[in-house]
mmCIF file of the N, C-alpha and C atoms, coordinates in Angstrom:
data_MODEL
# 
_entry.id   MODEL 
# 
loop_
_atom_site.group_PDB 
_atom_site.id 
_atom_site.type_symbol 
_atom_site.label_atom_id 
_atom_site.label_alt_id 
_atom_site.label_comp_id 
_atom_site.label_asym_id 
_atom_site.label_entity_id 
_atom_site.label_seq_id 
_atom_site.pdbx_PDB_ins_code 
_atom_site.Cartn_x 
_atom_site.Cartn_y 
_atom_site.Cartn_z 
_atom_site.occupancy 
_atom_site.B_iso_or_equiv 
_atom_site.pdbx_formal_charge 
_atom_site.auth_seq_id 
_atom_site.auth_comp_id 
_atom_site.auth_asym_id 
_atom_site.auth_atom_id 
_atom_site.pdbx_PDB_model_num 
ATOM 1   N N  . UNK A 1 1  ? 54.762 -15.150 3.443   1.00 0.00 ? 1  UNK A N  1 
ATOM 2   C CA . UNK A 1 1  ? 54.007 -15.698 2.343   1.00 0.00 ? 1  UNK A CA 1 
ATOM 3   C C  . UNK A 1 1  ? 53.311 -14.590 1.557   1.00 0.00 ? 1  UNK A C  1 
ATOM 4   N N  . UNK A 1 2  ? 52.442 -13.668 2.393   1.00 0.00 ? 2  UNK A N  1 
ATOM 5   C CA . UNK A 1 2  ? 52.135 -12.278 1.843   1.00 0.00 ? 2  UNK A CA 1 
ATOM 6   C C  . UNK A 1 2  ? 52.191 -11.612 1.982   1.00 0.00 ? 2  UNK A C  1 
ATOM 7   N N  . UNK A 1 3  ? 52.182 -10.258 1.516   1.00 0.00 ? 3  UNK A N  1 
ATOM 8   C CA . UNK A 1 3  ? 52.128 -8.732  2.278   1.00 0.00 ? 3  UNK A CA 1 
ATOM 9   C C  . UNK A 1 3  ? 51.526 -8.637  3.627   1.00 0.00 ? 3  UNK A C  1 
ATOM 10  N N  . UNK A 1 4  ? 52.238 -8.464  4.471   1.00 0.00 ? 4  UNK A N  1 
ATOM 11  C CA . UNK A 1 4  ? 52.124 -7.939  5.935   1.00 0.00 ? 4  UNK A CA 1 
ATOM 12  C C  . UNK A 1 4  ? 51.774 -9.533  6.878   1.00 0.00 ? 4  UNK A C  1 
ATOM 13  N N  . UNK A 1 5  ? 52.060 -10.550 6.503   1.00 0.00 ? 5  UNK A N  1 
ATOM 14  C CA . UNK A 1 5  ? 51.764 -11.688 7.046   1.00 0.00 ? 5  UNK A CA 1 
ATOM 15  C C  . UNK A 1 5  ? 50.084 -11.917 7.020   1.00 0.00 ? 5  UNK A C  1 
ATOM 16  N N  . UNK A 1 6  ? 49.849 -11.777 6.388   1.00 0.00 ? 6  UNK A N  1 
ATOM 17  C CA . UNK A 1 6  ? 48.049 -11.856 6.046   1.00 0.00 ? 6  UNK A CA 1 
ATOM 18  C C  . UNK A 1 6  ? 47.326 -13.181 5.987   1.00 0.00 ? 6  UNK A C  1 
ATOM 19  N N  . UNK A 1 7  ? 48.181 -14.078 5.922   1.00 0.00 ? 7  UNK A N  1 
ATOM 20  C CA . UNK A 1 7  ? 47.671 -15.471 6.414   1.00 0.00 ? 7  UNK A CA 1 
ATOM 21  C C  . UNK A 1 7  ? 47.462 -15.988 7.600   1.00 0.00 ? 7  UNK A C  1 
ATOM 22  N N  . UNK A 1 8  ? 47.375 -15.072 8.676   1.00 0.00 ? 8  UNK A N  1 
ATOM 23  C CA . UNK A 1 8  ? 47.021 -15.529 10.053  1.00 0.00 ? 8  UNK A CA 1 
ATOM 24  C C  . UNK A 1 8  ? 45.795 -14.933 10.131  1.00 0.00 ? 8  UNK A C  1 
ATOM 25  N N  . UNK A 1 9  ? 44.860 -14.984 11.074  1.00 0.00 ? 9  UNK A N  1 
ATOM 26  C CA . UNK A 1 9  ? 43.820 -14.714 11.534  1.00 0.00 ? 9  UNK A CA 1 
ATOM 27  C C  . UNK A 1 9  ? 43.986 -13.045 12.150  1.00 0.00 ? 9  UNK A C  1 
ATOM 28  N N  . UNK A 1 10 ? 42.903 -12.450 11.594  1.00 0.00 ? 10 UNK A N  1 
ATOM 29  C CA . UNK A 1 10 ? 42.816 -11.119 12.313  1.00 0.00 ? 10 UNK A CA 1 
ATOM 30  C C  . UNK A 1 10 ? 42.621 -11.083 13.393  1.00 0.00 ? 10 UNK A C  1 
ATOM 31  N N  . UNK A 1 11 ? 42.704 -9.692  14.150  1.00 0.00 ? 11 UNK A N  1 
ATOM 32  C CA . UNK A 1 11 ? 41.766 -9.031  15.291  1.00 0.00 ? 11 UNK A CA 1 
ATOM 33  C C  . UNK A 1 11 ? 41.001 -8.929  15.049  1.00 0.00 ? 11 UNK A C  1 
ATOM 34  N N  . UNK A 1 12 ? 39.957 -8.982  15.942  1.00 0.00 ? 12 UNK A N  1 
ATOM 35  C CA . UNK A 1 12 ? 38.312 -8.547  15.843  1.00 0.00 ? 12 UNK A CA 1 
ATOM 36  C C  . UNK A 1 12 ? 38.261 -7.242  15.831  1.00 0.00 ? 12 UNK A C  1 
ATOM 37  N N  . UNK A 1 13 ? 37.092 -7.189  14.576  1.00 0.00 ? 13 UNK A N  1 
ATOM 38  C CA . UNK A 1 13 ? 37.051 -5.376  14.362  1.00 0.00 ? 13 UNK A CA 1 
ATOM 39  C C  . UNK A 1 13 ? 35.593 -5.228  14.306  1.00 0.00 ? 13 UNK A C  1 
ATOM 40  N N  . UNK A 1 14 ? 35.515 -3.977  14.255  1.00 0.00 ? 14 UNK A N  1 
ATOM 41  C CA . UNK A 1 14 ? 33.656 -4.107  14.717  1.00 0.00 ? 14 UNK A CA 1 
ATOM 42  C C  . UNK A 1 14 ? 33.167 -3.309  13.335  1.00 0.00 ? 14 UNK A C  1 
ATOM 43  N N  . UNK A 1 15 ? 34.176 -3.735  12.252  1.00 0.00 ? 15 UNK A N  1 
ATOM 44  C CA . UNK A 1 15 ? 33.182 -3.440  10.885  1.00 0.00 ? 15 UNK A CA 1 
ATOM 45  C C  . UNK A 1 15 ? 33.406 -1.668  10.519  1.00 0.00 ? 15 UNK A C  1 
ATOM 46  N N  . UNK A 1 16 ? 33.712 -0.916  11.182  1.00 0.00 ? 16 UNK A N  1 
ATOM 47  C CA . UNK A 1 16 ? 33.662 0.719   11.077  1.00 0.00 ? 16 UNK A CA 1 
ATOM 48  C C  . UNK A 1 16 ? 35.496 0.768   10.357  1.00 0.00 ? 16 UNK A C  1 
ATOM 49  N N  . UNK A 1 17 ? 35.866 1.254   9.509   1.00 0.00 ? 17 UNK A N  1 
ATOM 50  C CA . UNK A 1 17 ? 37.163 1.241   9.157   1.00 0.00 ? 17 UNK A CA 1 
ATOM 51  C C  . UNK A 1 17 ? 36.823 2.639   8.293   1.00 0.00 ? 17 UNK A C  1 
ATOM 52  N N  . UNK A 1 18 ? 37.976 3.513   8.255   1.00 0.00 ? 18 UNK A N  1 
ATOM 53  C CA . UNK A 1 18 ? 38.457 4.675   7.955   1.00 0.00 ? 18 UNK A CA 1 
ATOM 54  C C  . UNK A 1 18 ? 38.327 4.288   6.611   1.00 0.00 ? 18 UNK A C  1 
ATOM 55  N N  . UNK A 1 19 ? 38.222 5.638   5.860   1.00 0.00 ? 19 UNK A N  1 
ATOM 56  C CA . UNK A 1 19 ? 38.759 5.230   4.684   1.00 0.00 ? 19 UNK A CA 1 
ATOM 57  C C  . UNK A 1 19 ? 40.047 5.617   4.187   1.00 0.00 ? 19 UNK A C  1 
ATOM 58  N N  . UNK A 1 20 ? 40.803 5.780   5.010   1.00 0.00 ? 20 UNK A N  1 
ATOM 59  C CA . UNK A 1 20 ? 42.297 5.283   4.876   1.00 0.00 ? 20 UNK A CA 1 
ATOM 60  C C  . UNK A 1 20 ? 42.901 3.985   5.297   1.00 0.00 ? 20 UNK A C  1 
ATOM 61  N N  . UNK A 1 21 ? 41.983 3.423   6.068   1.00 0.00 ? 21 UNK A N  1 
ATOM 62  C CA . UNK A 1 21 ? 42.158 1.771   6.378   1.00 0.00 ? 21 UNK A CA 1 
ATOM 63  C C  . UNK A 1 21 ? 41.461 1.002   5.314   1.00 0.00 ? 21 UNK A C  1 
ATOM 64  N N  . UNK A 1 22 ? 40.499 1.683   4.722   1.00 0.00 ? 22 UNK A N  1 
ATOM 65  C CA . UNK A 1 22 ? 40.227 1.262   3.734   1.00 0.00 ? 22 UNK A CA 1 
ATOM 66  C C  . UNK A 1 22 ? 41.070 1.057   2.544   1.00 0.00 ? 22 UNK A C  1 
ATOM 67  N N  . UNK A 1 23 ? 41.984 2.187   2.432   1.00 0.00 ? 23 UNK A N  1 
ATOM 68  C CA . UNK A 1 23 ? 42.553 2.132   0.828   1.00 0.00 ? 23 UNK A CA 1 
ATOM 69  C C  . UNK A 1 23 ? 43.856 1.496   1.209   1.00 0.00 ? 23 UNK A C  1 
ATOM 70  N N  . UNK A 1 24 ? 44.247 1.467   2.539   1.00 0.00 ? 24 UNK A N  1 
ATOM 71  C CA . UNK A 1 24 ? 45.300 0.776   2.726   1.00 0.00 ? 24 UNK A CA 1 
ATOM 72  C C  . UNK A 1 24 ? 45.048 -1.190  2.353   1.00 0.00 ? 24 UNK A C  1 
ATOM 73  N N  . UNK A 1 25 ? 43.953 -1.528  2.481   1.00 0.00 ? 25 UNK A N  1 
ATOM 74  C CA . UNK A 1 25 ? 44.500 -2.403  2.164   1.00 0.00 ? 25 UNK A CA 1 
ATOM 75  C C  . UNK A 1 25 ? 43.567 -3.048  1.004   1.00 0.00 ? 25 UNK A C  1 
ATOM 76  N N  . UNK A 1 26 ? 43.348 -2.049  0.251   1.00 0.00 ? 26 UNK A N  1 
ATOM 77  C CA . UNK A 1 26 ? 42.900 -2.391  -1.134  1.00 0.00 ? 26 UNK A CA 1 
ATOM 78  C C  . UNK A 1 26 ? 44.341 -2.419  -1.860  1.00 0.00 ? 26 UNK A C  1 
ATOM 79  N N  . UNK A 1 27 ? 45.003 -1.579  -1.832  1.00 0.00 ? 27 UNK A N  1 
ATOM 80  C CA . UNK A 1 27 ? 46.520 -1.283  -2.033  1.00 0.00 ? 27 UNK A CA 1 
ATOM 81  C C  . UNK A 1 27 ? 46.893 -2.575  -2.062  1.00 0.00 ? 27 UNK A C  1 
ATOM 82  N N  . UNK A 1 28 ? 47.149 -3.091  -0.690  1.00 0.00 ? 28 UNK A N  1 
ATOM 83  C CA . UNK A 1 28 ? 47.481 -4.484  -0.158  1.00 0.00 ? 28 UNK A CA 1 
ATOM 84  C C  . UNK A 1 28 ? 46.846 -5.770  -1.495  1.00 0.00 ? 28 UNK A C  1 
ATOM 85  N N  . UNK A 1 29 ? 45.696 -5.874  -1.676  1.00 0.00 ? 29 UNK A N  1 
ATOM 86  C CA . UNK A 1 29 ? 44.919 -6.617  -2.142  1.00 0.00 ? 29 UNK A CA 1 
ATOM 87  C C  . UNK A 1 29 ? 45.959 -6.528  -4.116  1.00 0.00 ? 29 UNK A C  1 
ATOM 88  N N  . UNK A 1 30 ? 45.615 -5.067  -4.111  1.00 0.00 ? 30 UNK A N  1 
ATOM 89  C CA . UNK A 1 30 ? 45.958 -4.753  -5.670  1.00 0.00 ? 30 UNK A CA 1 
ATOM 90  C C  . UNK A 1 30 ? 47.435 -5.739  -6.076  1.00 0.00 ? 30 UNK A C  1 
ATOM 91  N N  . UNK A 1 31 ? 48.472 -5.333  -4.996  1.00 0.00 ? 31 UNK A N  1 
ATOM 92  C CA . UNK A 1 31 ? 49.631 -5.676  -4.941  1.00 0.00 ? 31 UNK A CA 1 
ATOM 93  C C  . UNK A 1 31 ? 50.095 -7.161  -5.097  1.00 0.00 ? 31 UNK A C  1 
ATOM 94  N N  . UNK A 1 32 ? 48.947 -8.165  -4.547  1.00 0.00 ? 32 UNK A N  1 
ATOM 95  C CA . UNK A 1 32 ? 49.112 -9.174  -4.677  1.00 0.00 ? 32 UNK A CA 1 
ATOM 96  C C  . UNK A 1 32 ? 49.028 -9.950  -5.631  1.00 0.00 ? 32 UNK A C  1 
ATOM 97  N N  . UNK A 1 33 ? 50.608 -11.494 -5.865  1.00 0.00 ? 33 UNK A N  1 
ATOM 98  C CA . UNK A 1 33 ? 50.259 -12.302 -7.040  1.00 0.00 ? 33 UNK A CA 1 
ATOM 99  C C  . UNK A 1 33 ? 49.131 -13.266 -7.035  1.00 0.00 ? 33 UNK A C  1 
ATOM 100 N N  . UNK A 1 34 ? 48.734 -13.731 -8.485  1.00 0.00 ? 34 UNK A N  1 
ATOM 101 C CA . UNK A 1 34 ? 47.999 -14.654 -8.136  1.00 0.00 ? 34 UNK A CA 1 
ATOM 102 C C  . UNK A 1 34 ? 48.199 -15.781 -7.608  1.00 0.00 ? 34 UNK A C  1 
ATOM 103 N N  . UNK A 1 35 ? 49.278 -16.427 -7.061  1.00 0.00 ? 35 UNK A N  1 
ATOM 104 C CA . UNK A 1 35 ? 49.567 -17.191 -6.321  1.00 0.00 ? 35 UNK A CA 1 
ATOM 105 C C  . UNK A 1 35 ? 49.441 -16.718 -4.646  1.00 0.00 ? 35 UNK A C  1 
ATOM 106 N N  . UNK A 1 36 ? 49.936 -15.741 -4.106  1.00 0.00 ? 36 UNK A N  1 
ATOM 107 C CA . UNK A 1 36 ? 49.496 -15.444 -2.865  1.00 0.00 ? 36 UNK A CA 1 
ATOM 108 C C  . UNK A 1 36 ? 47.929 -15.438 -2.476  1.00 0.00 ? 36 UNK A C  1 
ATOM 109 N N  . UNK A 1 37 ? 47.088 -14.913 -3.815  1.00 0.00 ? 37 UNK A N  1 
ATOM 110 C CA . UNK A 1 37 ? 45.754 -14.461 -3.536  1.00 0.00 ? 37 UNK A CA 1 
ATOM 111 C C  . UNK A 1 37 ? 45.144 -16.128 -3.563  1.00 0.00 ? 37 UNK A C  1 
ATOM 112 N N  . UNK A 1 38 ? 45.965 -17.002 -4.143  1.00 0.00 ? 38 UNK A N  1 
ATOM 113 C CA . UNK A 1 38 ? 45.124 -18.596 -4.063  1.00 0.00 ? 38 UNK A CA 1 
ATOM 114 C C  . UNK A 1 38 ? 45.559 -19.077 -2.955  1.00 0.00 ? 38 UNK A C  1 
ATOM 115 N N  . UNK A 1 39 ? 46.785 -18.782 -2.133  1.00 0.00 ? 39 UNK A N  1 
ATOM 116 C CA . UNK A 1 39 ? 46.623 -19.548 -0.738  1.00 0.00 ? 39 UNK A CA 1 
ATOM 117 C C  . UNK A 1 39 ? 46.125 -19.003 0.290   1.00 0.00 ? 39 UNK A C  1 
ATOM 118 N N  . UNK A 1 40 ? 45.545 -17.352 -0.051  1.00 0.00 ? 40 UNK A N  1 
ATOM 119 C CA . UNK A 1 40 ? 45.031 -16.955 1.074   1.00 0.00 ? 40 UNK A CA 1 
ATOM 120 C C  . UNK A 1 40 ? 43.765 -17.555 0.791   1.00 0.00 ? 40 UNK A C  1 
ATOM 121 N N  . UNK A 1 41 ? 43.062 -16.932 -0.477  1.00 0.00 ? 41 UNK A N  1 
ATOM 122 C CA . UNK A 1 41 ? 42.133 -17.790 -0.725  1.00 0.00 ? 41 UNK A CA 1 
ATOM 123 C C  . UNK A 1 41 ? 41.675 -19.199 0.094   1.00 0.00 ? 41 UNK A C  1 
ATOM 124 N N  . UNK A 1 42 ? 42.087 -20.161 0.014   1.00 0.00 ? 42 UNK A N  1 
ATOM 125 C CA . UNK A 1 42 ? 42.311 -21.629 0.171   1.00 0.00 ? 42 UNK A CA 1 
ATOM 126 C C  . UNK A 1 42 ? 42.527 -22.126 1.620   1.00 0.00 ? 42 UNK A C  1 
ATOM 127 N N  . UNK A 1 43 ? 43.610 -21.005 2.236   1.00 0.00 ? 43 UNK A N  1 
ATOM 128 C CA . UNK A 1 43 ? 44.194 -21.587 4.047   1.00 0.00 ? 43 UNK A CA 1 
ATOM 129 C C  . UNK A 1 43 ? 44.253 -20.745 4.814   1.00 0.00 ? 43 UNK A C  1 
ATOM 130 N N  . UNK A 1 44 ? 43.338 -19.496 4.488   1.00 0.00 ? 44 UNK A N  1 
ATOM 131 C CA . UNK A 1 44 ? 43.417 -18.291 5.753   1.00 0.00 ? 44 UNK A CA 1 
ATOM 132 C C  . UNK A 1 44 ? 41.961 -19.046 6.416   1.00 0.00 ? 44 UNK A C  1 
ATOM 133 N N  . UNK A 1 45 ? 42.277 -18.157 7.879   1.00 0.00 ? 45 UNK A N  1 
ATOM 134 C CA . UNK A 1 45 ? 41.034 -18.986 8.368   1.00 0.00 ? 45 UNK A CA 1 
ATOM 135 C C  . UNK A 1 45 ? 39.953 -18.160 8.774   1.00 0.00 ? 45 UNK A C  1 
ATOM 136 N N  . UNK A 1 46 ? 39.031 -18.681 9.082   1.00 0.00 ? 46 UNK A N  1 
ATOM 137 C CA . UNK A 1 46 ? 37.827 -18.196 8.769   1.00 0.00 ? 46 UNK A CA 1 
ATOM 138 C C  . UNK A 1 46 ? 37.663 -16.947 9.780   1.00 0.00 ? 46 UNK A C  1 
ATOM 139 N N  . UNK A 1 47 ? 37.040 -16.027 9.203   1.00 0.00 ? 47 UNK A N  1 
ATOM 140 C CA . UNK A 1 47 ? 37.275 -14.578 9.884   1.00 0.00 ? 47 UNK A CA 1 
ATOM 141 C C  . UNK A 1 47 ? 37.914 -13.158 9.406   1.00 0.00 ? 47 UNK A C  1 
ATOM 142 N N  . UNK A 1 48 ? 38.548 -13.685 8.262   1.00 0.00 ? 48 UNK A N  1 
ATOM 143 C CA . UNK A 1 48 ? 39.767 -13.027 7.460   1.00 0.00 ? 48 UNK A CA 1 
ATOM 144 C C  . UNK A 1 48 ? 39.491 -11.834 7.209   1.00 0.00 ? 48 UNK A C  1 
ATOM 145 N N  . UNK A 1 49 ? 39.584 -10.006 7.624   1.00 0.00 ? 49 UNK A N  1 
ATOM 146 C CA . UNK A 1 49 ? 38.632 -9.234  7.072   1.00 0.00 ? 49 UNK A CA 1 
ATOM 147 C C  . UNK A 1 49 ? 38.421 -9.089  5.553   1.00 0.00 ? 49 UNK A C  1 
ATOM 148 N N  . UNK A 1 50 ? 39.365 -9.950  4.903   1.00 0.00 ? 50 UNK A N  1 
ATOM 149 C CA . UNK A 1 50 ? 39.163 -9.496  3.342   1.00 0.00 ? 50 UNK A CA 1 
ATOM 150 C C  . UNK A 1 50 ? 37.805 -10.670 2.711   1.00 0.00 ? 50 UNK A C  1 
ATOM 151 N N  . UNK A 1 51 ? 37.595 -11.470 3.417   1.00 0.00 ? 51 UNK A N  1 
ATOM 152 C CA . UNK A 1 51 ? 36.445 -12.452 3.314   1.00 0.00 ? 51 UNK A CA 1 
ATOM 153 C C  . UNK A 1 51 ? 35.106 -12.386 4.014   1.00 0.00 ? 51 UNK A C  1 
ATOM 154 N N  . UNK A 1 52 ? 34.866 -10.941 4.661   1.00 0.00 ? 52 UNK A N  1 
ATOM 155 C CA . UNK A 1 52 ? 33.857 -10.486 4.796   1.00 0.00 ? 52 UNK A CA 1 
ATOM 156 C C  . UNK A 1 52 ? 33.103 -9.690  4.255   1.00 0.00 ? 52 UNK A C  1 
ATOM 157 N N  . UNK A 1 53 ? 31.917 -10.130 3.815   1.00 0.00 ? 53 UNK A N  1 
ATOM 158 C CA . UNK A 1 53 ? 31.240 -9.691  3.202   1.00 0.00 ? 53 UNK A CA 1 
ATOM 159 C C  . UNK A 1 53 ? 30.153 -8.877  3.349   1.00 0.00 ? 53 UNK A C  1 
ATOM 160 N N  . UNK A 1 54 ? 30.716 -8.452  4.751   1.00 0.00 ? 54 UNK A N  1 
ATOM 161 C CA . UNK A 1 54 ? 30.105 -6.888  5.051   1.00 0.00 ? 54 UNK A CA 1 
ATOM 162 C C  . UNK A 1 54 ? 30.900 -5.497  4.652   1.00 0.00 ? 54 UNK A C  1 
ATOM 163 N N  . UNK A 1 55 ? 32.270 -5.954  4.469   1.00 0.00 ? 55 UNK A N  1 
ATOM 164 C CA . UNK A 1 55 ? 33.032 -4.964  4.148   1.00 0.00 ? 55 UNK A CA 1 
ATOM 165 C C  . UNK A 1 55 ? 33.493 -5.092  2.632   1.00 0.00 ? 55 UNK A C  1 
ATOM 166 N N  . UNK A 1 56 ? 33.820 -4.352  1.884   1.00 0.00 ? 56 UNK A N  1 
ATOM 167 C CA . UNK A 1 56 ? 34.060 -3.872  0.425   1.00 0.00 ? 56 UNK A CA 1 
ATOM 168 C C  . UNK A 1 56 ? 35.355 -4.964  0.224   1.00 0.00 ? 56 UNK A C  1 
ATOM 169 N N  . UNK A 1 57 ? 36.265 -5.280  0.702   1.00 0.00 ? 57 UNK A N  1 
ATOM 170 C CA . UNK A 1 57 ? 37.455 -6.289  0.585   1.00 0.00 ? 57 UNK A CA 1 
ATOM 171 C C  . UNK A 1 57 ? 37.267 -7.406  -0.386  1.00 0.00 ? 57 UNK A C  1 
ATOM 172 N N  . UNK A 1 58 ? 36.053 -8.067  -0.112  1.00 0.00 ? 58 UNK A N  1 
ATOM 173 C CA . UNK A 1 58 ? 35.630 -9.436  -0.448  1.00 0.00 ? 58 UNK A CA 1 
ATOM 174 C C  . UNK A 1 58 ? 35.606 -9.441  -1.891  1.00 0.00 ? 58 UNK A C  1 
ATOM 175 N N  . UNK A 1 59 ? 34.635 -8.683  -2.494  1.00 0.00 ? 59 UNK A N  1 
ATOM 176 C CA . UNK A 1 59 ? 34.543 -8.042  -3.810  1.00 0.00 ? 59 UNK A CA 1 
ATOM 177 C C  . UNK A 1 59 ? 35.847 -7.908  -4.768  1.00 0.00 ? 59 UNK A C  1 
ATOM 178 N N  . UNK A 1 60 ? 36.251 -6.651  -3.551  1.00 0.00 ? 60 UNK A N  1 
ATOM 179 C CA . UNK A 1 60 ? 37.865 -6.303  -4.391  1.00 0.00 ? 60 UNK A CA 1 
ATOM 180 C C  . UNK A 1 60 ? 39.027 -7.322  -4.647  1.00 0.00 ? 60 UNK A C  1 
ATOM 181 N N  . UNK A 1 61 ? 38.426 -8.240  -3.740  1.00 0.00 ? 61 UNK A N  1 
ATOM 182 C CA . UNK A 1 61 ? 39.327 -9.519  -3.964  1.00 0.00 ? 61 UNK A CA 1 
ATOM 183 C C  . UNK A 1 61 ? 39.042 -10.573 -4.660  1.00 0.00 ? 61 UNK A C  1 
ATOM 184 N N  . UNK A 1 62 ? 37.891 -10.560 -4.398  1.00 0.00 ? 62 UNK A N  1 
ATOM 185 C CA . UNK A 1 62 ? 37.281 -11.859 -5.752  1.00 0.00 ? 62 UNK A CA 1 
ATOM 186 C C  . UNK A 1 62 ? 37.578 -11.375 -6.903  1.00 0.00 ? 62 UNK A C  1 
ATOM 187 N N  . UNK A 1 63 ? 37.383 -9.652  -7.019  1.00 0.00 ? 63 UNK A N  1 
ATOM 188 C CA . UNK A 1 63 ? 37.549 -8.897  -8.749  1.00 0.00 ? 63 UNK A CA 1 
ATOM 189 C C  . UNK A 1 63 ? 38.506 -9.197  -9.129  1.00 0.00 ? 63 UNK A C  1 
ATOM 190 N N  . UNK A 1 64 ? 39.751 -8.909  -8.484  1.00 0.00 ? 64 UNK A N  1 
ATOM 191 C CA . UNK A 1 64 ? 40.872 -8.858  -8.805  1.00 0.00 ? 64 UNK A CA 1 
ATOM 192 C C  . UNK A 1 64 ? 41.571 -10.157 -9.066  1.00 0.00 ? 64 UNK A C  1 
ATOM 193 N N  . UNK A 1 65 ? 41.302 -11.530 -7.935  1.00 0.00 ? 65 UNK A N  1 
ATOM 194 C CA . UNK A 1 65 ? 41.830 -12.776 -8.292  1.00 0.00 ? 65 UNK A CA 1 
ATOM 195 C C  . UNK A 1 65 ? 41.061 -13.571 -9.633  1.00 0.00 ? 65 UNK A C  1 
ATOM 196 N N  . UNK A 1 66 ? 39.857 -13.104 -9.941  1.00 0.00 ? 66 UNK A N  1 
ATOM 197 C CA . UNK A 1 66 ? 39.389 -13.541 -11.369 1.00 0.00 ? 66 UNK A CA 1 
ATOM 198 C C  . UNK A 1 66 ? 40.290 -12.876 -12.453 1.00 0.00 ? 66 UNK A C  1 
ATOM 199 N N  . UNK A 1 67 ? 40.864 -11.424 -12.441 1.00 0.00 ? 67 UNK A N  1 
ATOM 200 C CA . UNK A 1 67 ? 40.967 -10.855 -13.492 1.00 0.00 ? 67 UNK A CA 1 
ATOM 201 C C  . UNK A 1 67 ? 42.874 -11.060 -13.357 1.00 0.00 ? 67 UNK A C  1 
ATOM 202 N N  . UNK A 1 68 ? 42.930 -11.727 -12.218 1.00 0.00 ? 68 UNK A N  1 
ATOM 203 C CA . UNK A 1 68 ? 44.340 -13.016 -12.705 1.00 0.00 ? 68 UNK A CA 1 
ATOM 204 C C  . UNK A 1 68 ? 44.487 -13.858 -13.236 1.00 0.00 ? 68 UNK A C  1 
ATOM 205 N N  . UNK A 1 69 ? 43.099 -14.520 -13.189 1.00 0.00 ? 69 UNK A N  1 
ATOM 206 C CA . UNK A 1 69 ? 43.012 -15.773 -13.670 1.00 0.00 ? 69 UNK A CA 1 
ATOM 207 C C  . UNK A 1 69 ? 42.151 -17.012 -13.043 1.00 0.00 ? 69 UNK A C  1 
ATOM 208 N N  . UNK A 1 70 ? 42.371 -16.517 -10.957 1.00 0.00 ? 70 UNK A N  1 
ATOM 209 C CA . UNK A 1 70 ? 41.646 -17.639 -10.289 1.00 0.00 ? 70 UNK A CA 1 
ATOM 210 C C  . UNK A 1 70 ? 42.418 -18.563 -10.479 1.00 0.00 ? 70 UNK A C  1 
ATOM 211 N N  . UNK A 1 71 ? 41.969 -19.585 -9.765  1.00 0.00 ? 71 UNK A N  1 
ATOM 212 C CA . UNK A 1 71 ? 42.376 -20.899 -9.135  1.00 0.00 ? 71 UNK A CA 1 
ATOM 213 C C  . UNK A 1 71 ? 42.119 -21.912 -11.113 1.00 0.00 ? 71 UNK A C  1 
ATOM 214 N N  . UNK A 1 72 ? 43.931 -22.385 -10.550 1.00 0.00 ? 72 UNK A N  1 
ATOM 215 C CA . UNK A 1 72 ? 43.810 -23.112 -12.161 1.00 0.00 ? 72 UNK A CA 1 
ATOM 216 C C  . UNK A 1 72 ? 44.523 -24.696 -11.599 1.00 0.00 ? 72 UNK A C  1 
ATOM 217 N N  . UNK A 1 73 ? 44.409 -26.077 -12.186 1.00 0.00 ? 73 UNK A N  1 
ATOM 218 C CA . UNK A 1 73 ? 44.807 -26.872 -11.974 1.00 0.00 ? 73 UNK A CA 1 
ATOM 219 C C  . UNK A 1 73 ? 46.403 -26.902 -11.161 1.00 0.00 ? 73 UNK A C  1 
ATOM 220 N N  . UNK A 1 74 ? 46.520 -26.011 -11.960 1.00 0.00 ? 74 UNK A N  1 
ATOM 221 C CA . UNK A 1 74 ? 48.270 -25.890 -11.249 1.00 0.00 ? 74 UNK A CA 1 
ATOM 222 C C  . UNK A 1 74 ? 48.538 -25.313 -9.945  1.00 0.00 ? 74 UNK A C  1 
ATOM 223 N N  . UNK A 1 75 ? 48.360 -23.737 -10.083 1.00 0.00 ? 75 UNK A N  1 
ATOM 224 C CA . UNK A 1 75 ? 48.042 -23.166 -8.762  1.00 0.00 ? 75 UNK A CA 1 
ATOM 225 C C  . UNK A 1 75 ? 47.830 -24.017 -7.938  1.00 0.00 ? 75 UNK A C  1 
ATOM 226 N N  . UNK A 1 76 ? 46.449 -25.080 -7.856  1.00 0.00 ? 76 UNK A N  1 
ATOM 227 C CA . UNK A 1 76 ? 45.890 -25.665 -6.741  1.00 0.00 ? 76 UNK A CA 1 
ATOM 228 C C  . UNK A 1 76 ? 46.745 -26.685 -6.671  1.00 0.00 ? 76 UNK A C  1 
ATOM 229 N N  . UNK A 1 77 ? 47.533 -27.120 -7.057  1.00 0.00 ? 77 UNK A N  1 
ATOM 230 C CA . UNK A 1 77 ? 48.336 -28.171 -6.656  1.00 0.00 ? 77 UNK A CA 1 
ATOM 231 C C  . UNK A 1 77 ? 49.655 -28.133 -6.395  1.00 0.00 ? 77 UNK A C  1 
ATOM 232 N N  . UNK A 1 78 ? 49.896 -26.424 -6.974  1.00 0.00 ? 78 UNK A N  1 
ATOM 233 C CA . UNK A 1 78 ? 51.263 -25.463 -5.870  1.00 0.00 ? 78 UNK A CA 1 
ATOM 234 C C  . UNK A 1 78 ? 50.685 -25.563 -4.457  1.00 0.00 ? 78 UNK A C  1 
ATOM 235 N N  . UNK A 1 79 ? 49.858 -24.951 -4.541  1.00 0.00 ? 79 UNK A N  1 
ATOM 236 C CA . UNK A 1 79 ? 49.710 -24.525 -3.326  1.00 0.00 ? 79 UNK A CA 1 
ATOM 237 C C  . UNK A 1 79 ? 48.956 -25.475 -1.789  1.00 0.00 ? 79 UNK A C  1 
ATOM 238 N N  . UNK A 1 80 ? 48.558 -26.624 -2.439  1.00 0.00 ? 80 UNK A N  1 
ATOM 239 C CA . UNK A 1 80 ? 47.768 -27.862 -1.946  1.00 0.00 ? 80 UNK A CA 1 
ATOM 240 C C  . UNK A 1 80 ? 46.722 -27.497 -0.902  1.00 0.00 ? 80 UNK A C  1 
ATOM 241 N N  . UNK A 1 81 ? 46.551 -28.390 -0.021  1.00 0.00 ? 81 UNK A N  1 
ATOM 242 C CA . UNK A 1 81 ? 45.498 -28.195 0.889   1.00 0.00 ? 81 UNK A CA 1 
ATOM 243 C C  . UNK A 1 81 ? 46.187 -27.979 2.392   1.00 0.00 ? 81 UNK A C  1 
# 
């Protein structure tokens, strides 16, 4: 569904990431359509490191799925519940 199977639930990480683990998956993030970024959005589950908001991800991902467009009538009803 996305780059590297990213719709499953992570490993537990204790928050410290390289900053080459870092840019790796900003990369990841950049790369994505706005359709992948609305079902991760929507059906990843809770824990996701890109939805933590201790780490820089969250941001880079909200930035980037607004400056797609975000969640539009359609999208949400591609992609359902």
């Amino acid at each position: 569904m996305s780059p590297d199977g990213l719709n499953k639930a992570t490993e537990p990480i204790d928050n410290k990431m390289t900053p080459e683990e870092i840019q790796k998956h900003t990369n990841i993030i950049n790369k994505m359509s706005r359709l992948d970024m609305a079902r991760m959005w929507r059906h990843t589950p809770v824990g996701h490191i890109y939805f933590d908001t201790t780490l820089p991800f969250y941001e880079i991902f909200k930035i980037r799925f607004n400056e797609l467009g975000g969640f539009s009538p359609e999208i949400s009803k591609e992609i359902g519940w």
